[in-house]
N, C-alpha and C positions, 0 to 999 in steps of 0.2 A: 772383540777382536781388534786390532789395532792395526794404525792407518798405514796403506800398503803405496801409497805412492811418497814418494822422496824428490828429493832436490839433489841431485850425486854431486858431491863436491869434486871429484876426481875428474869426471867428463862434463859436468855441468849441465846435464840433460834433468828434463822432469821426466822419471822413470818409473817402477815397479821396486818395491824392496821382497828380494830372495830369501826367503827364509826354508833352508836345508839342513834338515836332522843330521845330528852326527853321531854316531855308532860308537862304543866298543864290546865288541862281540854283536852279541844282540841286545845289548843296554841301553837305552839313548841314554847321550852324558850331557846335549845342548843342540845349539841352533848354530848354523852357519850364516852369518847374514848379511848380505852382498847386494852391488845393482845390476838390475836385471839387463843392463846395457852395455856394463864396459866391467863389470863382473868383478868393481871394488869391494873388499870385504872392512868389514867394520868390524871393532873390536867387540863391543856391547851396545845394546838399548839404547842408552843415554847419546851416542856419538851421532844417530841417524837424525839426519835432518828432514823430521817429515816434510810435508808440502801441507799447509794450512790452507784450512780450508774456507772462499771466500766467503767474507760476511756479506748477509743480505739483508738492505737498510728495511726499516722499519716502518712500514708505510702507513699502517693504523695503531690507534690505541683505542683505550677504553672508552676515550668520549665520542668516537665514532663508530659505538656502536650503536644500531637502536635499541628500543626500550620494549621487553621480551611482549610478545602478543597475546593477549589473556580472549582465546576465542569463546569458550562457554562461561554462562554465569553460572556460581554456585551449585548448585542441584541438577542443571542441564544434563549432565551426562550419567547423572544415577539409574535414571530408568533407560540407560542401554539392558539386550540383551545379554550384555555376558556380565551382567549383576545379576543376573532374574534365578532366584531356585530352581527351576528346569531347566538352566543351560548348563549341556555337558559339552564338554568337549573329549577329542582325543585326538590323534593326530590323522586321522583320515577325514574327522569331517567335523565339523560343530554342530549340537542338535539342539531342538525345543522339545521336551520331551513330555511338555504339555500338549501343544498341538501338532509334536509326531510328524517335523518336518527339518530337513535342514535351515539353518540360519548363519545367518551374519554376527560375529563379538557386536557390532556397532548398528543391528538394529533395535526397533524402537517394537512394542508389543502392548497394547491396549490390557490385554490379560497379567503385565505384570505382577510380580511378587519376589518382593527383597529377600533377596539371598542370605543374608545378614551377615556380610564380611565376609562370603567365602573368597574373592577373590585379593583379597589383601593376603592369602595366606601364600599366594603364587610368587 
């Protein structure tokens, strides 16, 4: 959609640009398109003098950013529950369907047993 404030050369105000279907019969043949202010009409598209929009300076780059956080090592997070063969989910609840309780994706289960990829396929 395109920008609906203008700068009216006519009145000089920063306004609204009017844009009114024009008819014939029941056909639309175009746009009527006018300030919403003092109710200048413009020829075409090209003649409206939108209102630009302020630039906003640039306060960081990329060397201000930090350097991303690597919290678990390697393997740390494999033997979560929602690796483990018995964990189902579905949307009411998450289960262990080994020991036949509800559970947590992100707890931890002595009984583990690798799923073997199933959850790479989500």
């Amino acid at each position: 959609m395109a920008a609906v404030e203008i700068n009216c050369p006519a009145c000089g105000r920063e306004t609204l640009l009017r844009r009114e279907p024009c008819f014939e019969g029941l056909r639309k043949t175009g746009e009527a398109l006018s300030c919403a202010s003092c109710g200048h009409l413009f020829a075409d598209e090209s003649q409206i003098p939108y209102k630009s929009a302020p630039q906003t300076p640039e306060l960081f780059d990329e060397s201000d950013r930090s350097p991303a956080a690597d919290v678990f090592d390697g393997d740390e997070t494999r033997r979560l529950c929602r690796h483990c063969a018995h964990y189902t989910v579905n949307p009411f609840l998450q289960w262990c369907a080994q020991h036949r309780r509800e559970v947590e994706a992100t707890d931890t289960c002595p009984d583990f047993e690798d799923g073997g990829g199933k959850d790479e396929e989500e």
